[in-house]
Phi, psi and omega in degrees: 000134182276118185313180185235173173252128180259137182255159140270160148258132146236102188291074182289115159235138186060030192079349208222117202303146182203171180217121149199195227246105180084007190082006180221177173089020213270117187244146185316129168227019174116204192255092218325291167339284182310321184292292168339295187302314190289319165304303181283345157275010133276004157128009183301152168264003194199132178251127153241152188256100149243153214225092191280349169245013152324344169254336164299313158292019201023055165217206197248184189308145172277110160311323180286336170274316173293325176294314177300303169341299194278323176299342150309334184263149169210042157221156190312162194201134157210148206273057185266165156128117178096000227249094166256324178224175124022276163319298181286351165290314196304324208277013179267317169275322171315298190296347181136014183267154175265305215218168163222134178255139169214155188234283167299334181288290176326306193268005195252305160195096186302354161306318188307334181296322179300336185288311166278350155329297194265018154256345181219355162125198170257318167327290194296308160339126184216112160279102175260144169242169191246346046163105170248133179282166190272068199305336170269358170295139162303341183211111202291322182290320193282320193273031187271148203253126128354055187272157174227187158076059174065043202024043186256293202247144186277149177271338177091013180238099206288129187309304171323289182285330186288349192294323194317308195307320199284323171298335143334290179281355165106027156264165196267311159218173188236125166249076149326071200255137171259132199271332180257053136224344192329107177122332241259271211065021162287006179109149190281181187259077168292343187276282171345304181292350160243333112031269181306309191302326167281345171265004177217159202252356182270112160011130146253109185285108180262139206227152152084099159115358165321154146236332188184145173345323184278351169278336172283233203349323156306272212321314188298345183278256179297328183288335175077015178256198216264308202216159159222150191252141143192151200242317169303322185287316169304288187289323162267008161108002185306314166218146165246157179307321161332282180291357173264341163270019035067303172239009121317320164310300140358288219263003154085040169241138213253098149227175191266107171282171180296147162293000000 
């Protein structure tokens, strides 16, 4: 049986890790580096950087942040925000990232996911999507939309089909967020996560709602996905990966527990 994975998240602004509800509301939660090191040393099985207004400011990854970051880990890292072209994923793996996530770049022009593909693998590719459901839909979910630029603009582009399209084009994986539970700790949008999940053969990272162990243990069920991501319950103490995978196990989820 394939384990399933705990991602930490960490949401960068300005150098400095922040959190909030729905994508707005946003408050300080420390330092990247420190954070990063204290998650995997609780047992994350994976850390991601998204640097969140890098695209919105029009610029490019804080290199400088990614590099401190990474020298603190000795678990997989993986790097979004500002990611345009090729060239700038390399300079991202140079600093010290495994992996890269891109997103506004990708739906902007999707040739790019095949580009850093054929320079660093399909593995190293994480195609993020930000996913709001269509709530005036008959069908809220097959009709949930795409947003980009930190979720401030919707693309007219269904979630279903761009996950089909990025897999296509050669990701590796899908880092799934739902913008209507993000923040919540009301639990993940597991009917979405799954959805997606059924509809492509690539990971799926499910984001947005963690609160408890029991919420993991959904998503990972009914939601069907691979992995699951969460950044509040980590940075305020609510839990650590130790102890949630501890009582995933308990609750009969196949995961790499911590030394």
């Amino acid at each position: 049986m394939l384990t399933k994975r705990i991602i930490a998240c960490l949401d960068v602004r300005d150098g400095r890790v922040v959190k909030g509800i729905q994508f707005v509301d946003i408050i300080d939660a420390g330092d990247p580096a420190e954070l990063a090191h204290r998650h995997a040393a609780a047992g994350a099985d994976e850390i991601v950087l998204l640097d969140i207004t890098a695209t919105h400011e029009g610029r490019g990854t804080l290199l400088d942040t990614v590099k401190r970051t990474a020298a603190e880990l000795f678990v997989p890292f993986t790097v979004g925000g500002g990611i345009r072209s090729a060239e700038d994923a390399a300079a991202v793996f140079d600093a010290g990232a495994d992996k890269v996530s891109i997103n506004s770049s990708a739906i902007a022009r999707p040739e790019l996911i095949g580009e850093i593909g054929a320079s660093f693998g399909a593995q190293a590719v994480i195609v993020a999507i930000d996913a709001r459901r269509a709530e005036n839909s008959a069908d809220p979910v097959g009709d949930a939309e795409v947003f980009v630029a930190g979720g401030r603009k919707p693309t007219g582009r269904k979630v279903i089909e761009w996950a089909r399209e990025a897999e296509q084009r050669g990701a590796g994986e899908i880092l799934l967020t739902s913008m209507n539970t993000d923040g919540m700790r009301s639990g993940f949008d597991c009917e979405l996560t799954a959805r997606v999940s059924q509809a492509v053969q690539i990971p799926v990272i499910a984001s947005g709602g963690a609160g408890s162990a029991a919420h993991f243990a959904d998503v990972f069920g009914r939601g069907k996905a691979d992995a699951a991501l969460a950044a509040s319950i980590f940075h305020f103490g609510v839990t650590d990966s130790r102890e949630l995978k501890a009582e995933l196990q308990r609750a009969g989820v196949a995961v790499r527990l911590p030394c």
